[in-house]
C-alpha positions as CSV (number, residue, x, y, z in Angstrom):
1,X,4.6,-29.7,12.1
2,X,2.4,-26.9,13.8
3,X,-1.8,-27.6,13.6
4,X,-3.5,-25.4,11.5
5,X,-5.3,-23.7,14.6
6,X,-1.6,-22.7,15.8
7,X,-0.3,-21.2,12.8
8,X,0.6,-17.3,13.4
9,X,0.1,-15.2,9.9
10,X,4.5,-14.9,9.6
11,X,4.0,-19.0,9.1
12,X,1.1,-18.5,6.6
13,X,2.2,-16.2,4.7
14,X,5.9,-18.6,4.4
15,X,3.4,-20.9,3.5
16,X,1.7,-18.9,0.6
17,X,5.1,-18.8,-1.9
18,X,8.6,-20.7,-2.4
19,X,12.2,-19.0,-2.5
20,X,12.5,-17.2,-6.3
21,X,15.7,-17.9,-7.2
22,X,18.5,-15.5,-7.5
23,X,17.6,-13.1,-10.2
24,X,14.3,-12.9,-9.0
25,X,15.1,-12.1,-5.6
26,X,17.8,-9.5,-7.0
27,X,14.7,-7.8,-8.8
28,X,12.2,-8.0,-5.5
29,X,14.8,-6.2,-3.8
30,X,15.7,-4.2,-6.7
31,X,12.1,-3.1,-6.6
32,X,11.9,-2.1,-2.8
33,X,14.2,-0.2,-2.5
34,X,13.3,2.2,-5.6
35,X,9.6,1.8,-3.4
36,X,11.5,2.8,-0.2
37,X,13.4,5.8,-2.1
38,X,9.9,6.8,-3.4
39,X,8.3,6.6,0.2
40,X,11.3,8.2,1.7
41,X,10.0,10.5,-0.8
42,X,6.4,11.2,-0.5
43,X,7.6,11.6,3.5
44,X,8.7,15.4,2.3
45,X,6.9,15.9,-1.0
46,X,4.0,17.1,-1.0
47,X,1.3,15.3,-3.5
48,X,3.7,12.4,-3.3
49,X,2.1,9.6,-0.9
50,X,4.0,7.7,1.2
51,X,1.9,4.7,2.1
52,X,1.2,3.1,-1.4
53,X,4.9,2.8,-1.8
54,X,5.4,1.2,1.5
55,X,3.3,-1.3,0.6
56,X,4.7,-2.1,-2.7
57,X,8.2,-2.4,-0.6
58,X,6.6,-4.8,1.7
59,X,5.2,-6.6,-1.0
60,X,8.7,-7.0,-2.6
61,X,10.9,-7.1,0.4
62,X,8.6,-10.0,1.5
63,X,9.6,-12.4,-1.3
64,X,12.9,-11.2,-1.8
65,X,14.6,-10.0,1.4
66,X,11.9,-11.7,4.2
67,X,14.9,-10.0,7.0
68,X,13.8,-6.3,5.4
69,X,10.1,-7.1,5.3
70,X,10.3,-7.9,8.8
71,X,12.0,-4.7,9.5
72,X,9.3,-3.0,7.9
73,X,6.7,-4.4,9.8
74,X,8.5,-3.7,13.0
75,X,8.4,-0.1,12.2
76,X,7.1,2.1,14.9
77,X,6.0,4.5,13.2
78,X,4.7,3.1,10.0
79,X,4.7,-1.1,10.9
80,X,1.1,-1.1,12.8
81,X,-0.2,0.3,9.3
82,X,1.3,-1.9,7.2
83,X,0.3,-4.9,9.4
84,X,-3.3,-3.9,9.6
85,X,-2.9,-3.9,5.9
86,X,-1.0,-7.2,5.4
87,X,-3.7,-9.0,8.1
88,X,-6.6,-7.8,7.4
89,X,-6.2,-5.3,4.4
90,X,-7.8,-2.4,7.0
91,X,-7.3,1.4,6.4
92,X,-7.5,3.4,9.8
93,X,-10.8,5.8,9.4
94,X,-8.6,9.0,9.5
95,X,-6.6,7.3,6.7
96,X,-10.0,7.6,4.6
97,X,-11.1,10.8,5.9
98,X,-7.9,12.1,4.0
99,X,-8.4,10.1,1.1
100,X,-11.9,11.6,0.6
101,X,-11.0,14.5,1.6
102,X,-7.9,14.5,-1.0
103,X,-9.9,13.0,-4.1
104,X,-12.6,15.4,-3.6
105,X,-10.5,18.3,-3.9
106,X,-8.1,17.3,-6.6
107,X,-11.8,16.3,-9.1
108,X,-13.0,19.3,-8.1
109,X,-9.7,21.3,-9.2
110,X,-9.7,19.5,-12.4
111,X,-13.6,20.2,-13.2
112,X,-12.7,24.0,-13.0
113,X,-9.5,23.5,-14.6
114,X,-10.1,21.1,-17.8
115,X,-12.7,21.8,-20.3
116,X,-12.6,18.0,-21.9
117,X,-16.4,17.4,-19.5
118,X,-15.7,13.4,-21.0
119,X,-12.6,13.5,-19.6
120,X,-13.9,15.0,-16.0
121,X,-16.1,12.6,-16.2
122,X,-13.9,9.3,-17.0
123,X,-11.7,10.5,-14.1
124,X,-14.5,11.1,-11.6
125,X,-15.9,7.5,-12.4
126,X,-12.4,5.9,-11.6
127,X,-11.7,8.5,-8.4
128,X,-15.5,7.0,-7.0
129,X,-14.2,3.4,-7.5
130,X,-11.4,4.1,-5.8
131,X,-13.1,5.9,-2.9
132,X,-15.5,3.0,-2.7
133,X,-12.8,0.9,-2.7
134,X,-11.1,2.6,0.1
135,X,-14.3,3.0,2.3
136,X,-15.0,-0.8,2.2
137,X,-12.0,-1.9,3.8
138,X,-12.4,-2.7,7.3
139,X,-10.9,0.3,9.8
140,X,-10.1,-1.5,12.4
C-alpha cells in the first residue's frame, strides 16, 4: 500500500471510481469514440471545436477503456492539454485569448443579426459566464 504523500494522480484518479460493469463500460466506450469522431471532426471543420470533445473522450475512455484514456493523454500533440486539464483543470492563456476572442465575435454577429434584443441579451448573459468561467482557470 503506497502513503498518501507517494500517490501519483494515475493512482488517484483509480482510486476515485470502481470497474462499471459490462454494459456500462460498452456505453463509456460507446461514447468516446462518437467524442473522438466529433474531435476528429472539429480538427477540419471550422466552427466545430476540437478540444471540448476530447475531453468528453477522456472522460469516457477513462472509466471504460483506462488503455485508450492513457493513449490519450500520451498524445503529443494534444495529451499536455488534456493533462493540464485533468490535473489541474488549467486552460493555456492563448487557449482563452481564442475563446474571447471567438465569443466576442460570434455575440456581436448575432446582435446585428437577430432582432429578439431579449434573446441577445439571454445569450450574452450565458457567453459572459462562460468567459468568466474560462478566465478563472489557472493557465499554467
Amino acid at each position: 500500500m503506497k502513503d498518501i504523500d507517494t500517490l501519483t494522480p494515475d493512482d488517484d484518479r483509480a482510486a476515485k471510481r470502481s470497474k462499471p460493469g459490462r454494459l456500462a463500460q460498452t456505453a463509456y466506450r460507446a461514447v468516446g469514440c462518437i467524442a473522438m469522431a466529433l474531435a476528429a471532426a472539429g480538427v477540419v471543420l471550422p466552427g466545430l471545436p476540437t478540444t471540448p470533445f476530447l475531453l468528453v473522450a477522456l472522460w469516457a475512455f477513462s472509466r471504460g477503456a483506462p488503455e485508450w484514456a492513457e493513449r490519450l493523454r500520451k498524445h503529443p500533440r494534444y495529451g499536455p492539454f488534456l493533462r493540464n486539464w485533468e490535473d489541474r483543470q488549467a486552460i493555456p492563456r492563448p487557449a482563452k485569448v481564442a475563446a474571447v476572442v471567438g465569443v466576442t465575435a460570434s455575440w456581436t454577429l448575432l446582435a446585428f443579426t437577430v432582432h429578439n434584443p431579449v434573446l441577445v441579451a439571454v445569450v450574452g448573459v450565458i457567453m459572459i459566464c462562460v468567459l468568466a468561467y474560462v478566465i478563472s482557470r489557472p493557465s499554467r
